[in-house]
Backbone of each chain as ProteinMPNN parsed JSONL, in Angstrom:
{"seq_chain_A": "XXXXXXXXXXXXXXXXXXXXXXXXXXXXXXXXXXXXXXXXXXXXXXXXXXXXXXXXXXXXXXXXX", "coords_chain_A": {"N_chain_A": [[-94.509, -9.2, -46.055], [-94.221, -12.549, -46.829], [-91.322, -15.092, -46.393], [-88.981, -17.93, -47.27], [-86.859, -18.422, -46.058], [-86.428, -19.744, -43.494], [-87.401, -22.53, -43.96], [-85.484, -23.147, -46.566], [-82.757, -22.53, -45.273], [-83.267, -24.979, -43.025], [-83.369, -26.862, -44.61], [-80.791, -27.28, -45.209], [-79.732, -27.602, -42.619], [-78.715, -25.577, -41.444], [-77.897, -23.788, -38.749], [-79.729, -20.617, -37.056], [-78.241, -18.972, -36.124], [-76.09, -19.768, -38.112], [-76.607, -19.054, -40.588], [-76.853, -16.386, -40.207], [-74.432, -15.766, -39.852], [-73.226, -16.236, -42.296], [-74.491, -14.387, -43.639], [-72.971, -12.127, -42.213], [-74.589, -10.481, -40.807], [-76.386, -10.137, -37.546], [-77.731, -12.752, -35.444], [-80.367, -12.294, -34.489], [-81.304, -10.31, -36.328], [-82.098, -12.39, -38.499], [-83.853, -14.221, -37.344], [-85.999, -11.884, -37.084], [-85.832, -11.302, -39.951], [-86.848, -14.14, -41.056], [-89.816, -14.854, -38.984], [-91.313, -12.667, -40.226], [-91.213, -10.31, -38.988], [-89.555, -8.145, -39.991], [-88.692, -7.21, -42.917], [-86.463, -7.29, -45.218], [-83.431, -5.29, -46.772], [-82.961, -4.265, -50.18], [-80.51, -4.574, -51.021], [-79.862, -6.569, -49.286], [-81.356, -9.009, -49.4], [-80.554, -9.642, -52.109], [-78.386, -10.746, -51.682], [-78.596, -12.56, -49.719], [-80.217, -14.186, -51.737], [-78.685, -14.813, -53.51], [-76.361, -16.547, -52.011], [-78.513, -18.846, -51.233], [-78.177, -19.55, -53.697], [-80.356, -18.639, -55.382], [-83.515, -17.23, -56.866], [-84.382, -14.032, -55.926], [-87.323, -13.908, -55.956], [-88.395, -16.602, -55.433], [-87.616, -16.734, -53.01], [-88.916, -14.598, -51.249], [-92.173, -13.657, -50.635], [-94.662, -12.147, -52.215], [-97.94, -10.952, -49.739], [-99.997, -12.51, -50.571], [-99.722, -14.697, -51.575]], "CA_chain_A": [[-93.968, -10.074, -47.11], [-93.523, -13.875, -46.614], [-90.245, -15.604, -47.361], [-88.914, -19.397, -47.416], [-86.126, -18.397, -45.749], [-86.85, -20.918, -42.34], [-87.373, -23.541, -45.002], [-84.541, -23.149, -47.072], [-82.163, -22.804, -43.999], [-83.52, -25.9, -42.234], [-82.657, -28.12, -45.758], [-78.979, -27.259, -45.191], [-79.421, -27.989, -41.755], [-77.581, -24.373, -40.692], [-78.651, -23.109, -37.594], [-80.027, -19.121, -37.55], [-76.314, -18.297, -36.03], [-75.195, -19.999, -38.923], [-77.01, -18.056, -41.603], [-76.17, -14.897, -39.927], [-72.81, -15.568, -39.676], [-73.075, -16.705, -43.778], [-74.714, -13.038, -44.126], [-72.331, -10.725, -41.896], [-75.691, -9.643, -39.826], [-76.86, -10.783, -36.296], [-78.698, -13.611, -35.66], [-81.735, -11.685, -34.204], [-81.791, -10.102, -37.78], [-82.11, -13.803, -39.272], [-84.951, -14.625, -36.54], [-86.465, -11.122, -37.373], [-86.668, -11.574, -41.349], [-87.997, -15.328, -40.659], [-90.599, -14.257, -38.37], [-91.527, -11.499, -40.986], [-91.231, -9.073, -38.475], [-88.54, -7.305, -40.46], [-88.739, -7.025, -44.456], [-84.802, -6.659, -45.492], [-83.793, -3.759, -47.824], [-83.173, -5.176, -51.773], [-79.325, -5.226, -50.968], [-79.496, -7.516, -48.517], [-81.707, -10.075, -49.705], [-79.807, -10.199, -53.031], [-76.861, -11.338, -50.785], [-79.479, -13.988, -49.503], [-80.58, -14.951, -52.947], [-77.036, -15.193, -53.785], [-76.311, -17.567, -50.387], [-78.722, -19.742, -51.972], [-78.585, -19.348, -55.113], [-81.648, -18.747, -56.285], [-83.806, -16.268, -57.43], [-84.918, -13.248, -55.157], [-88.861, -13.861, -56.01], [-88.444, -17.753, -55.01], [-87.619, -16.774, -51.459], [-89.538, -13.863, -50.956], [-93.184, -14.077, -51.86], [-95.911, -11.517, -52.11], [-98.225, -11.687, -49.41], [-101.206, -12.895, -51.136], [-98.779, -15.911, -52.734]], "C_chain_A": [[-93.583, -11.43, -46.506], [-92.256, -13.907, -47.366], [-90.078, -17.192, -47.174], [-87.559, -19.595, -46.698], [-85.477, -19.726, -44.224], [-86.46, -22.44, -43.081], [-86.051, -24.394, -45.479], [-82.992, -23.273, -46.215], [-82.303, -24.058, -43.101], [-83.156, -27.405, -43.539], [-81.47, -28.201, -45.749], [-78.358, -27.5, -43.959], [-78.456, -26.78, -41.303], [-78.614, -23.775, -39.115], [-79.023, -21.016, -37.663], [-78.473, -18.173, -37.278], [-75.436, -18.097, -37.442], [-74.992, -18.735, -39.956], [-76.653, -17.202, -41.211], [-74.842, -14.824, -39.86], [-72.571, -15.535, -41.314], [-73.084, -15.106, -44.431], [-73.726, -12.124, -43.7], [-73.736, -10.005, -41.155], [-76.164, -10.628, -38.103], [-77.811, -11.696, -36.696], [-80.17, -13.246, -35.263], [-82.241, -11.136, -35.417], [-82.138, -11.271, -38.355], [-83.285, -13.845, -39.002], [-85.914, -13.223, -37.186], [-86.951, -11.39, -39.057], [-87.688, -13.02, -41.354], [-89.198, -15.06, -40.305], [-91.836, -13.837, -39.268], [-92.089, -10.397, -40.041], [-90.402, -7.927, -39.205], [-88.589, -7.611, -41.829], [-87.481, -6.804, -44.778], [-84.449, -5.676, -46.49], [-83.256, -5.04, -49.046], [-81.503, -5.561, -51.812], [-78.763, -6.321, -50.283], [-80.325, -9.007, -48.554], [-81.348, -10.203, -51.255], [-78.532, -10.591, -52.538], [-77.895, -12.741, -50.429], [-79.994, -14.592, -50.608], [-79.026, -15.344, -53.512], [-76.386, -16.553, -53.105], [-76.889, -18.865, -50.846], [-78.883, -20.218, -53.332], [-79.279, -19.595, -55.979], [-82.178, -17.342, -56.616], [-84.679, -15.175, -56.334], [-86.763, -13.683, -54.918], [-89.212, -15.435, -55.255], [-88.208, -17.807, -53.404], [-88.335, -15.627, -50.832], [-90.35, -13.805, -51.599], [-93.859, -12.825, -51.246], [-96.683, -11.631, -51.232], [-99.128, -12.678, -49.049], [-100.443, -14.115, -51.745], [-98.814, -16.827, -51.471]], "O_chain_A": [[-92.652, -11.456, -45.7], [-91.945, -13.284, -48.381], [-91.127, -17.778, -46.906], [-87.071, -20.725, -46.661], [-84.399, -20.314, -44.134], [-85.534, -23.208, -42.821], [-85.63, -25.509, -45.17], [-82.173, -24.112, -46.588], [-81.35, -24.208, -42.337], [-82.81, -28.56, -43.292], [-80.931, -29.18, -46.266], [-77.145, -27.621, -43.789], [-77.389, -27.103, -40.782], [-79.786, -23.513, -38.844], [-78.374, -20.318, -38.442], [-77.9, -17.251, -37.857], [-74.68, -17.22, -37.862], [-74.091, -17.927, -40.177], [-75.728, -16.822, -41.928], [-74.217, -13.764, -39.817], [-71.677, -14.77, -41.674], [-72.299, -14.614, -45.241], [-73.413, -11.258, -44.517], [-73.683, -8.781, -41.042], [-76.096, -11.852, -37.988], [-78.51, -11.698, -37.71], [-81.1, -13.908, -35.724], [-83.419, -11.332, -35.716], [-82.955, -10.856, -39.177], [-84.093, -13.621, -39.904], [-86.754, -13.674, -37.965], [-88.112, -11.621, -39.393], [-88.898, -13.035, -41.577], [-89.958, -14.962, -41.269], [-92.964, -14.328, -39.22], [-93.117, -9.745, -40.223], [-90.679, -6.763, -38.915], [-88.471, -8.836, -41.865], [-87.291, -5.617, -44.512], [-85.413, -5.214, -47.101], [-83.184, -6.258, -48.884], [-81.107, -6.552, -52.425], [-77.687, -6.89, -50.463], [-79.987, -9.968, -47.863], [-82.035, -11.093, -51.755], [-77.618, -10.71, -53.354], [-77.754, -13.82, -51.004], [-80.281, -15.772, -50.403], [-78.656, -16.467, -53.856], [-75.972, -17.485, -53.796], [-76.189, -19.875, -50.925], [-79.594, -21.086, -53.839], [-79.195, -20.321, -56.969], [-81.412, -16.379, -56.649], [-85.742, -15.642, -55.926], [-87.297, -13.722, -53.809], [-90.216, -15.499, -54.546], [-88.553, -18.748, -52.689], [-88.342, -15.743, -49.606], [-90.214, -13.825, -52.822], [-93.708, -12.479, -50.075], [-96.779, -12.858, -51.216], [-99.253, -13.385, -48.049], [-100.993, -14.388, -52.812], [-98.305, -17.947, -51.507]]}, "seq_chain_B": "XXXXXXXXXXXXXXXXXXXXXXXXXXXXXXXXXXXXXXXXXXXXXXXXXXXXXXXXXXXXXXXXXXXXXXXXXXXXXXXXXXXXXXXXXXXXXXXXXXXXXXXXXXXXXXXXXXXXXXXXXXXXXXXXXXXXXX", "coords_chain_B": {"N_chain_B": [[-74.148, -28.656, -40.755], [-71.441, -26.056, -40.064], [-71.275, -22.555, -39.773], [-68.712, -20.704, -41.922], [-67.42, -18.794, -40.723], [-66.0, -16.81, -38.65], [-67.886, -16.393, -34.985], [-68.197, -13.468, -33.573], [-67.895, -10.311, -32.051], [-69.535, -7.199, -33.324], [-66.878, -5.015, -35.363], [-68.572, -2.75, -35.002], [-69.541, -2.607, -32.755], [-67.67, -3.14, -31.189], [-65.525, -0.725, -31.502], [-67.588, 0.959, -30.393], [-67.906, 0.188, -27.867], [-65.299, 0.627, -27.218], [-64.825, 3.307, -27.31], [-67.308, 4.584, -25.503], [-66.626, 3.55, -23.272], [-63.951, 5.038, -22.824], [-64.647, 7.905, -22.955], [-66.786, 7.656, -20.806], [-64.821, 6.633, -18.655], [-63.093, 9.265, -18.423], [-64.895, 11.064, -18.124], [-65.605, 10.555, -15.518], [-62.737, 10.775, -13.906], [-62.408, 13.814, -14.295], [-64.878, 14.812, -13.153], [-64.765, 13.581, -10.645], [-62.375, 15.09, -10.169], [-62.272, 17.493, -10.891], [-64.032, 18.341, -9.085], [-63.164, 17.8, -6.466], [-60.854, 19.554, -6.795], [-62.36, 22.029, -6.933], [-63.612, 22.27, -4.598], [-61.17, 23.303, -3.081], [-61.153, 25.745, -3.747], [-61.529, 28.058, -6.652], [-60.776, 29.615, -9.106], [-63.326, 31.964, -10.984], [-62.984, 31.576, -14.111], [-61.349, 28.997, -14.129], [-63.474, 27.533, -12.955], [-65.394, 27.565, -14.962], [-64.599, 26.955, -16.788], [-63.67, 23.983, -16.001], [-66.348, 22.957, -15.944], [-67.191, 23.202, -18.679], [-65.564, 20.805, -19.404], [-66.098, 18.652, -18.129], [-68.889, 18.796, -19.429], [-68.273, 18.126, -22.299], [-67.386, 15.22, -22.214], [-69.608, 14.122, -21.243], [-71.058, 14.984, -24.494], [-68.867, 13.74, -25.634], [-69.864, 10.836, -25.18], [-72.631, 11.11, -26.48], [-72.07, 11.302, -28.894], [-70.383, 9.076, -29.81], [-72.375, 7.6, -29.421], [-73.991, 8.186, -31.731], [-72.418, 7.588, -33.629], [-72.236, 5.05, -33.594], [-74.769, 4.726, -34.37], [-74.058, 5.658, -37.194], [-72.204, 3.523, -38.341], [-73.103, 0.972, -37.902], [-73.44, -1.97, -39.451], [-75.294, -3.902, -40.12], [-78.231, -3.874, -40.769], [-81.176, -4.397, -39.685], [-80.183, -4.242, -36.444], [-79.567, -1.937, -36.534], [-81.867, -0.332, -36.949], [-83.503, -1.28, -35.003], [-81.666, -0.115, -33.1], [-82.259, 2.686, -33.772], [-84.794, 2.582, -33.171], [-84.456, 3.017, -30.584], [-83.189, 5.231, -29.799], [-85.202, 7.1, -30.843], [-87.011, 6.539, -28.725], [-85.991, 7.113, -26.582], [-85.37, 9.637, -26.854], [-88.171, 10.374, -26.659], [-89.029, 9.543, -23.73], [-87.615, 11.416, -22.471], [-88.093, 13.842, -23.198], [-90.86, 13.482, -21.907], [-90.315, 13.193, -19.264], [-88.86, 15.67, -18.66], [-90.719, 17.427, -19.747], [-92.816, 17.096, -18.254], [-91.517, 17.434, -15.305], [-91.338, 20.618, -15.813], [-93.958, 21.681, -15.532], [-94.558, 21.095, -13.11], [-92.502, 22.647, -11.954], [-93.23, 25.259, -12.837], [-96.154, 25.213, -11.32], [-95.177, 25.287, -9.092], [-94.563, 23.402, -7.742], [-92.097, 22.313, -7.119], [-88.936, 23.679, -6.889], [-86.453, 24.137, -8.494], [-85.703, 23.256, -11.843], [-86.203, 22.325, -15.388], [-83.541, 19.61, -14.945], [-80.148, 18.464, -15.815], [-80.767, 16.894, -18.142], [-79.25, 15.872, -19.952], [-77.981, 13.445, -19.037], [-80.221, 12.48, -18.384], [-81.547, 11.632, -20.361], [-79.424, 9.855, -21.234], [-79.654, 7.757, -19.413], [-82.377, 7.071, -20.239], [-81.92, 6.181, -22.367], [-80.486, 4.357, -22.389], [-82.757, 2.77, -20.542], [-84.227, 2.293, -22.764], [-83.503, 0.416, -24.558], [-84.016, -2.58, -22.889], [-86.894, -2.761, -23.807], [-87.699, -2.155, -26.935], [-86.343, -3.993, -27.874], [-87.327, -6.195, -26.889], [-89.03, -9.183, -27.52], [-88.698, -8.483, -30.427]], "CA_chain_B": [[-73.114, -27.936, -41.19], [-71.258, -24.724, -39.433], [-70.53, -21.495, -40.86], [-67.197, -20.287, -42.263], [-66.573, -17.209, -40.131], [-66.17, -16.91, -36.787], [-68.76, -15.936, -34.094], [-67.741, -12.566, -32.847], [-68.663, -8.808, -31.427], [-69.359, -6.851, -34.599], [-66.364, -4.477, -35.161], [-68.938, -1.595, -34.585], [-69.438, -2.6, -31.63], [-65.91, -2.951, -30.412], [-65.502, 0.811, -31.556], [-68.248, 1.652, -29.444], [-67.392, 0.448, -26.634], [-64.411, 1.334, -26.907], [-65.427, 5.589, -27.062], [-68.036, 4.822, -24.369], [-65.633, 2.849, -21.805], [-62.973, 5.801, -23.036], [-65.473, 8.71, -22.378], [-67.22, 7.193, -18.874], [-63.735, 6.473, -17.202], [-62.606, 10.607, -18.23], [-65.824, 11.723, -16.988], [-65.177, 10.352, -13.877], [-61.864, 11.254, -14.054], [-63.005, 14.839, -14.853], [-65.889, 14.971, -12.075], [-64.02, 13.635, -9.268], [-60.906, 15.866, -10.058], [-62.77, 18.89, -11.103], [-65.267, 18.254, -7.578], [-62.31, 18.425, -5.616], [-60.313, 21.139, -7.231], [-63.158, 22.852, -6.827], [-63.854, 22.459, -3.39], [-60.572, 23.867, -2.363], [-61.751, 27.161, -3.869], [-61.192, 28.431, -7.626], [-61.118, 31.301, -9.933], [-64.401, 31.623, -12.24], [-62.457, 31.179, -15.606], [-61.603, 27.704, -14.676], [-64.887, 26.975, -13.004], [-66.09, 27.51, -16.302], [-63.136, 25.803, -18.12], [-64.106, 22.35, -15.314], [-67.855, 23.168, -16.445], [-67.433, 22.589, -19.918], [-64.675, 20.02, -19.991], [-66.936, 17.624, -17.914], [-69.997, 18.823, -20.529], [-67.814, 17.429, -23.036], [-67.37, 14.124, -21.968], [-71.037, 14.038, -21.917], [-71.029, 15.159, -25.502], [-68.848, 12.346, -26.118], [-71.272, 9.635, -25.319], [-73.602, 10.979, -27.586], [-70.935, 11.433, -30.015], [-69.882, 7.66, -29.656], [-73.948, 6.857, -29.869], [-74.373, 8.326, -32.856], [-71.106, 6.951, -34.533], [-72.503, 4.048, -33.595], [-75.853, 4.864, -35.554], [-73.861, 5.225, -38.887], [-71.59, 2.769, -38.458], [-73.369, -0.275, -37.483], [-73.786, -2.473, -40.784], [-76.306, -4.384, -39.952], [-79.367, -3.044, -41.032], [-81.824, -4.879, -38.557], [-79.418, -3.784, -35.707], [-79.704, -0.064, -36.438], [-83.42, 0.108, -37.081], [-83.074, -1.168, -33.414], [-80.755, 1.352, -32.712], [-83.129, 4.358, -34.451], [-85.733, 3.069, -32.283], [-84.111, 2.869, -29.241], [-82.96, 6.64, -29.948], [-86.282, 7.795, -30.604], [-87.997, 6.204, -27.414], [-84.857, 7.914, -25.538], [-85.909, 10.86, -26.859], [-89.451, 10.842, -26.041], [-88.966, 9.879, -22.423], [-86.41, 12.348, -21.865], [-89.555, 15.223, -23.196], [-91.89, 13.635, -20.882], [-89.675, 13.644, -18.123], [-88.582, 16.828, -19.002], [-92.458, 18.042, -19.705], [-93.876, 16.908, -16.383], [-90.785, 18.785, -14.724], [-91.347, 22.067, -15.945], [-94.664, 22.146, -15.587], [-94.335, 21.04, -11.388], [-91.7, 24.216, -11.485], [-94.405, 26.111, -13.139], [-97.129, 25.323, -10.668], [-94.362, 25.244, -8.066], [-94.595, 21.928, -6.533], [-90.669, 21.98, -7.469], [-88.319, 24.783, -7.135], [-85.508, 24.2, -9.633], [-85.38, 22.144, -13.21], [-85.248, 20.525, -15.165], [-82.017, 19.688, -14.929], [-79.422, 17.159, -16.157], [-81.219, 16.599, -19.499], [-78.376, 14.947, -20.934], [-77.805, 12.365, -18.406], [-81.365, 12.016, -17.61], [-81.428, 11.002, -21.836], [-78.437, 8.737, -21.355], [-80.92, 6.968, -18.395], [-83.492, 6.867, -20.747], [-81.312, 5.069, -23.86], [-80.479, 2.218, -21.294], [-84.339, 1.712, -20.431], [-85.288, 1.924, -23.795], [-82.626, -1.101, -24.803], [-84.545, -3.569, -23.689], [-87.714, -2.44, -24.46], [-87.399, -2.119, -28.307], [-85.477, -5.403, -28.116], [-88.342, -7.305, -26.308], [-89.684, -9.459, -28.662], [-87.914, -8.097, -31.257]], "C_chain_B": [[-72.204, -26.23, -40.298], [-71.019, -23.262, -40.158], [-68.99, -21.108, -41.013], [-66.661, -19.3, -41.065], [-66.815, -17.394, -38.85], [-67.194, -15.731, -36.158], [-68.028, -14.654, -33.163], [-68.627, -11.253, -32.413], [-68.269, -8.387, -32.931], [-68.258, -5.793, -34.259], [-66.875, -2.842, -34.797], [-68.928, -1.319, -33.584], [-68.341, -2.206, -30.889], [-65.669, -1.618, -29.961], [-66.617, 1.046, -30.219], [-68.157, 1.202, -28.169], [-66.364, 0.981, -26.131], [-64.25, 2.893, -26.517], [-66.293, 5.374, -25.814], [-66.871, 4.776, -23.071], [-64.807, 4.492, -21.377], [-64.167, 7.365, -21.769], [-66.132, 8.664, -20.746], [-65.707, 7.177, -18.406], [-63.01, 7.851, -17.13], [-63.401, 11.362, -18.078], [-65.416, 11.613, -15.76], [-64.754, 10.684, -13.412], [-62.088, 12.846, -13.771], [-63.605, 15.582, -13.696], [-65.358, 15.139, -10.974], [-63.098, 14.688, -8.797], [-61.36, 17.301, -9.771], [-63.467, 19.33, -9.147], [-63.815, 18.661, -6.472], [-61.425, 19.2, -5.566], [-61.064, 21.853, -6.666], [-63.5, 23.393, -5.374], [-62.753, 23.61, -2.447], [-60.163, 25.605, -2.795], [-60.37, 27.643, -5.336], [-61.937, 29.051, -8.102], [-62.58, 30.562, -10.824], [-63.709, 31.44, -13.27], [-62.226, 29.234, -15.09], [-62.394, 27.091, -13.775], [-65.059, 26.555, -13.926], [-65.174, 26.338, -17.694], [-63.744, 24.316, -17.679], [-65.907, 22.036, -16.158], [-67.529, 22.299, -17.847], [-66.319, 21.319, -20.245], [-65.207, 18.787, -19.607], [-68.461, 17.464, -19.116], [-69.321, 17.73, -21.644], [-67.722, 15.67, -22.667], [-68.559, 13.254, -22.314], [-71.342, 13.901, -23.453], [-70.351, 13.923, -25.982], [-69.208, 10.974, -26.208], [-72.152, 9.683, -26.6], [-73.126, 10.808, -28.928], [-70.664, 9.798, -30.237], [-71.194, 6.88, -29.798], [-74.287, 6.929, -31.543], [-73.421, 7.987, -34.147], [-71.781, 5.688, -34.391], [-73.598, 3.586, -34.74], [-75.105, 4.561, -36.952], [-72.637, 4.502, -39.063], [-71.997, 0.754, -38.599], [-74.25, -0.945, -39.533], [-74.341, -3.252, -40.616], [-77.619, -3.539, -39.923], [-80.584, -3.208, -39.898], [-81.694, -3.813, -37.004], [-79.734, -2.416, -35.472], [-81.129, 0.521, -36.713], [-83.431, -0.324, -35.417], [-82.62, -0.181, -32.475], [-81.294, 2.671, -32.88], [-84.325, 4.345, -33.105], [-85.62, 3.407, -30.845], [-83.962, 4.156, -28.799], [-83.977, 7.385, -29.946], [-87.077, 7.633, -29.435], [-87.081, 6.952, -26.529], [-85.551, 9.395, -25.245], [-87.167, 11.653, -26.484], [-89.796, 10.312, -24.926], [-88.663, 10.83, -21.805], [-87.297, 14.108, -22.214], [-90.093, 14.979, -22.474], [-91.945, 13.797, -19.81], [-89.389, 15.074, -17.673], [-90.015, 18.188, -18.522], [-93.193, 18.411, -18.521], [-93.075, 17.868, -15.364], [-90.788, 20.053, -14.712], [-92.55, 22.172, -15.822], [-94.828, 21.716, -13.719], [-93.223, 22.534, -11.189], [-93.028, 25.149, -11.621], [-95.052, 26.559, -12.021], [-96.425, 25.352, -8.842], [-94.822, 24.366, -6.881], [-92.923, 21.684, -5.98], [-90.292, 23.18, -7.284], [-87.63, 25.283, -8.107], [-85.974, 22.863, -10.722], [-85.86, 22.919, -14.329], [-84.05, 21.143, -15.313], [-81.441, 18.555, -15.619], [-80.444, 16.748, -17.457], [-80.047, 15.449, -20.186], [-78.024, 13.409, -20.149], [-79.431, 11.56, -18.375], [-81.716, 10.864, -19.291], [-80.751, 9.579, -22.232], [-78.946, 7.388, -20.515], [-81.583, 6.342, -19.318], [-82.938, 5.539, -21.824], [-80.922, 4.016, -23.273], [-81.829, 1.596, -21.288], [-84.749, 1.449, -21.367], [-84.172, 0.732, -24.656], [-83.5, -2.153, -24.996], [-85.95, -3.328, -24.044], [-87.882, -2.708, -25.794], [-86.754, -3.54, -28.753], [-86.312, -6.801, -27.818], [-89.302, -7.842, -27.468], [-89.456, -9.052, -30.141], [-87.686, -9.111, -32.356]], "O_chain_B": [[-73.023, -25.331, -40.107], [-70.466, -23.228, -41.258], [-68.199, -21.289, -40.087], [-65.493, -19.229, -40.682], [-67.659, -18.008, -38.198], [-67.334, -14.583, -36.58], [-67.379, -14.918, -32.152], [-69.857, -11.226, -32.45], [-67.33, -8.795, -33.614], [-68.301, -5.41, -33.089], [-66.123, -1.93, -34.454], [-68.535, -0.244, -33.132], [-68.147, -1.224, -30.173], [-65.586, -1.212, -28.802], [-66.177, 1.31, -29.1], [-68.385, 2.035, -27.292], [-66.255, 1.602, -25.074], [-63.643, 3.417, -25.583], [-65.939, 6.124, -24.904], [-66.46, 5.623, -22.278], [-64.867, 5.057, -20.285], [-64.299, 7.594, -20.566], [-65.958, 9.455, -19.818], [-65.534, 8.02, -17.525], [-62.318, 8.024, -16.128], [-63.026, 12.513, -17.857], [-64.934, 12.497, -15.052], [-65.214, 11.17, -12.379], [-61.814, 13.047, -12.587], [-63.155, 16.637, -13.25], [-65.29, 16.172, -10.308], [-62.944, 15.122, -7.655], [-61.035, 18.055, -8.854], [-63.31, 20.288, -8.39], [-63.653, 19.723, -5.871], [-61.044, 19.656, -4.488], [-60.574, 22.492, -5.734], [-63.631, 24.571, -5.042], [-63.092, 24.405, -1.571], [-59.295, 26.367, -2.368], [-59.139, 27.639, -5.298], [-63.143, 29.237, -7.941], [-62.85, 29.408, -11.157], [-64.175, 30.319, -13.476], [-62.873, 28.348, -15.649], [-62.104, 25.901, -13.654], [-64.989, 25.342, -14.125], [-65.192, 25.594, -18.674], [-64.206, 23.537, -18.512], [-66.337, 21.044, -16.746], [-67.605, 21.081, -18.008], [-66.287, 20.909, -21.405], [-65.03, 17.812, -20.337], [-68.947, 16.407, -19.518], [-69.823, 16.617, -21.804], [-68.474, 15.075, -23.44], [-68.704, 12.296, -23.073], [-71.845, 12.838, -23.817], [-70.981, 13.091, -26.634], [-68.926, 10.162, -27.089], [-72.375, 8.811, -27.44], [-73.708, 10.267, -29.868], [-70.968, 9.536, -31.401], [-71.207, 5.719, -30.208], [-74.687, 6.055, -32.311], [-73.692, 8.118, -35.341], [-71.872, 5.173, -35.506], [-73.55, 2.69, -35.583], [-75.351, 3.603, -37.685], [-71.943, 4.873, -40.01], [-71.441, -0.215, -39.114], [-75.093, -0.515, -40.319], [-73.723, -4.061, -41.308], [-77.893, -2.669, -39.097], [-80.925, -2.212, -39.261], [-82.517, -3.021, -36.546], [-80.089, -1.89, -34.417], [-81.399, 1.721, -36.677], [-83.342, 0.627, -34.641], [-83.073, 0.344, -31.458], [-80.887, 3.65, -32.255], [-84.698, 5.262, -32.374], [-86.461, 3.932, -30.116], [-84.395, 4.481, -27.693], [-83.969, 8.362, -29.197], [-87.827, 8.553, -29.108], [-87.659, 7.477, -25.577], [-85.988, 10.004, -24.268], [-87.338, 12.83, -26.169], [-91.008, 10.433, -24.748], [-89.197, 11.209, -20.762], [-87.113, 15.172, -21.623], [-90.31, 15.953, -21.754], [-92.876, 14.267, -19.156], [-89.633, 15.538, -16.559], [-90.216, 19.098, -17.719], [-93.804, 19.362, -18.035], [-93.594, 18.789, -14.735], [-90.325, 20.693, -13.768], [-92.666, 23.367, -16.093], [-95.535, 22.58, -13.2], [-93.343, 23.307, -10.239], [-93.679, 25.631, -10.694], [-94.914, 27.692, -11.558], [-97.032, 25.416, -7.773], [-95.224, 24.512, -5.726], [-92.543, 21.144, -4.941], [-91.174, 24.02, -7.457], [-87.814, 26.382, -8.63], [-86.463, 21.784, -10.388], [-85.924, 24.144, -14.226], [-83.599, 22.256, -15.58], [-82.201, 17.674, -16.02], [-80.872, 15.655, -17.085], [-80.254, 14.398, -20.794], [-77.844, 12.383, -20.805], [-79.656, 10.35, -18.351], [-82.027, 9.673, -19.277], [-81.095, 8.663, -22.979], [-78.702, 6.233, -20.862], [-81.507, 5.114, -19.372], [-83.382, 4.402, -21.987], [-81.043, 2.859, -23.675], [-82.157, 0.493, -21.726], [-85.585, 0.548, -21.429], [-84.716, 0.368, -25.698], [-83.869, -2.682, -26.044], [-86.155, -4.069, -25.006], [-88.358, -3.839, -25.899], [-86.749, -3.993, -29.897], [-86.141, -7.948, -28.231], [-90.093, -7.184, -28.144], [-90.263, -9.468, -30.973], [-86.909, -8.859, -33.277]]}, "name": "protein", "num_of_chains": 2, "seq": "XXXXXXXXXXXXXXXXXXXXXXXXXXXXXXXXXXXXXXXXXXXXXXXXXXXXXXXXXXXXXXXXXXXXXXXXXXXXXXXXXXXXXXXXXXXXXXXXXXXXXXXXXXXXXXXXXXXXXXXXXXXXXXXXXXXXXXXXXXXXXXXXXXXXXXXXXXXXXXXXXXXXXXXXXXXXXXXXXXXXXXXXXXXXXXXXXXXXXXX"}
């Protein structure tokens, strides 16, 4: 699964510490979903759609999208 | 911009070190004491009593590993942690494997042995492993 997460994080100017510190998870988890080595479960990227408040599907895309 | 919260050790962590540190320094404790009790010649009942009270200690490592497993709230983290457990585990057979079959064919005399330590070996090497590139 792609996401926009890199993206979206680099417009706010937070560093991957940051975001993980924003979430309550390590920053190797941050680097890991980025990456897309790691897919997050549905509770934890509605905490990240939340964070930015947007819509789950807008930061995580399909990965034909 | 910075984040709100402060940069720290997750409180799972803490816990777990804390039970490990706890556990390793009353092994020791345990070993040393028991080793030289022992030496200066004791009954079988608390042989067996030193036997299992050092086992335990042991037990509490794993005990303090696996608290760790369902504690750690980071999801990432503990898929880390699963794998690290499973590669433990399948060193600690192959090690195991290859040992009993050198008794077998008697290249070796005694084993295996120490399984539980040899496991606790293994969950260090497989750290960074699983973490490499990660």
């Amino acid at each position: 699964m792609n996401n926009r997460l890199r993206v979206l994080r680099a417009e706010r100017q937070w560093s991957q510490q940051d975001l993980a510190d924003r979430l309550g998870v390590s920053r190797q988890s941050v680097n890991a979903i980025e990456t897309g080595k790691y897919d997050p479960s549905l509770p934890l990227a509605f905490r990240i759609a939340d964070l930015f408040a947007m819509p789950i599907e807008d930061i995580f895309l399909r990965d034909s999208a | 911009m910075t984040a709100p919260f402060p940069r720290q050790i997750p409180q799972y962590m803490r816990r777990y070190y804390r039970r490990l540190g706890g556990f390793m320094a009353a092994y020791a404790a345990v070993l040393i004491g028991g080793l030289y009790i022992a030496m200066a010649g004791i009954p079988l009942p608390v042989r067996v009593f030193l036997a299992f009270l050092n086992a335990a200690m042991i037990l509490g490592v794993f005990w303090a590993i696996f608290r760790l497993l369902a504690e750690c709230d980071d999801e990432y983290q503990r898929l880390l942690l699963v794998k690290q457990t499973l590669l433990a585990t399948a060193l600690t057979l192959a090690i195991t494997t290859c040992w009993q079959y050198l008794v077998v064919y008697e290249v070796l005399t005694e084993g295996p042995a120490w399984v539980g330590v040899i496991w606790l070996a293994a969950f260090g090497i497989a750290a960074p492993i699983v973490r490499w590139r990660s």
